[in-house]
N, C-alpha and C positions, 0 to 999 in steps of 0.2 A: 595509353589512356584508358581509362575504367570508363565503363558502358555505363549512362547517367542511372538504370534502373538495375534492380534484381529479383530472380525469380525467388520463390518461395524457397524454393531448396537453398540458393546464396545465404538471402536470408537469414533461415533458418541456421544453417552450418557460421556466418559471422557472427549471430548473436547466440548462437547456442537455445535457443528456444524453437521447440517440436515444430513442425509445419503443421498440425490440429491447435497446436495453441496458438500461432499465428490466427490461424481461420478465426478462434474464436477471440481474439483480440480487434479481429477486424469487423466481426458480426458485431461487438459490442462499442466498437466507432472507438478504438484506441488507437489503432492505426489506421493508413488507408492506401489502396490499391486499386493501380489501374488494370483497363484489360487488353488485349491485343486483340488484333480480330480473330485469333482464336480461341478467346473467352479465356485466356491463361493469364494468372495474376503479375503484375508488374509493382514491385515497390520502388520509390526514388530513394535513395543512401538516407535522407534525413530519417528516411522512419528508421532505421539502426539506433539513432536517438533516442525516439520515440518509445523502443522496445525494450533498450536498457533501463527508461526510466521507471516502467512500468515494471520489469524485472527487481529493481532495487527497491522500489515502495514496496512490492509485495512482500520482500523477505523483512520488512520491516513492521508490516501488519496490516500496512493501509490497503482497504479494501476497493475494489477494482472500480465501484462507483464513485468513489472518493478518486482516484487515477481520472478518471473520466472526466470528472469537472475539472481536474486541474490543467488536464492536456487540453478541455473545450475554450479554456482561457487565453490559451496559445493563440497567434494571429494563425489563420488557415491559409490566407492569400500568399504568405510568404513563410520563408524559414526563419523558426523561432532565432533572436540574437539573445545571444549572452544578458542584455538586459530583462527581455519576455523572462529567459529560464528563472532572471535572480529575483523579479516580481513575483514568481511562483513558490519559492523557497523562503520567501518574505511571508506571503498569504499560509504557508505552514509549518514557520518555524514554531507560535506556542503550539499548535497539537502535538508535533516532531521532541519540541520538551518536555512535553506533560506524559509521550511514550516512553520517551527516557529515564524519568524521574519515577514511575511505574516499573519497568524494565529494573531499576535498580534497585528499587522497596521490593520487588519478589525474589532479584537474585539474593539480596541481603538476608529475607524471611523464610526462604528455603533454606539456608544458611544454618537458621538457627530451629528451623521443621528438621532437618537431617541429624541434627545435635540432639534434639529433644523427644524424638519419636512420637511425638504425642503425648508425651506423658505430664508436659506441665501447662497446661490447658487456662491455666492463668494466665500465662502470657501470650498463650496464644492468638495470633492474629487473624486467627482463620474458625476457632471455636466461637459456635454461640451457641448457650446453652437457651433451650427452651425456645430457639427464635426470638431472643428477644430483643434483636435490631430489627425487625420484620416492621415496626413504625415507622423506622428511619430509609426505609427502601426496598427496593431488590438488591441481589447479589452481595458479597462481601463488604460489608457498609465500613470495615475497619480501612478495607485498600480502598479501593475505588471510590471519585467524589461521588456525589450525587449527579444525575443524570441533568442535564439541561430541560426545566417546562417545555412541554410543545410550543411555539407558537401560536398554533393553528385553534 
């Protein structure tokens, strides 16, 4: 029978992620760990979970405070169930499309930046002469939508 907890090093060595980046997953309340009386960290198996998911948004772009709200959604009282996880995957499917459909306009336009070296600037989707999207926004106004108003 598997010992309900593991130390940092288990951890670390089952999910392949550094024991400093543990620490700092846990400083930033991504995971969480208890202590023994000799102040030594104890994680329970769920945060293996926990740790792959934050592993897998990362390589995907989502930013560690974006991870943070979505794991803060999670019940705490108990281990997320298969439904907690699929309401979470609900709550980011249009952003998770709208990276994808990004992801595929720049594999696409690299495509055709590798082909053209810059030389036909007309069609280019990254030239702007003079700044003169600079009315329309910040950064690349031909890829990227416009930014969401603040609220606030």
């Amino acid at each position: 029978m598997h010992d309900a907890t593991l130390t940092i090093g288990q951890l670390s060595a089952r999910s392949g992620v550094a024991p400093s980046a543990l620490r700092y997953y846990e400083r930033l309340g991504l995971i969480r760990a208890e202590r023994t009386g000799g102040n030594q960290r104890r994680y329970a198996r769920t945060e293996l979970r926990r740790v792959a998911f934050v592993r897998i948004s990362q390589q995907v772009g989502v930013s560690l405070e974006e991870i943070r709200a979505a794991l803060d959604s999670l019940p705490s009282a108990r281990t997320p169930t298969a439904e907690d996880w699929a309401a979470l995957s609900r709550s980011w499917r249009d952003r998770l499309d709208e990276r994808i459909r990004l992801l595929g306009k720049l594999r696409d336009d690299l495509d055709s930046c590798i082909g053209c070296g810059c030389l036909s600037v007309q069609r280019c989707t990254l030239y702007n002469p003079g700044d003169s999207l600079a009315t329309e926004g910040p950064g690349p106004r031909r890829v990227l939508p416009l930014p969401e108003p603040d609220p606030a």
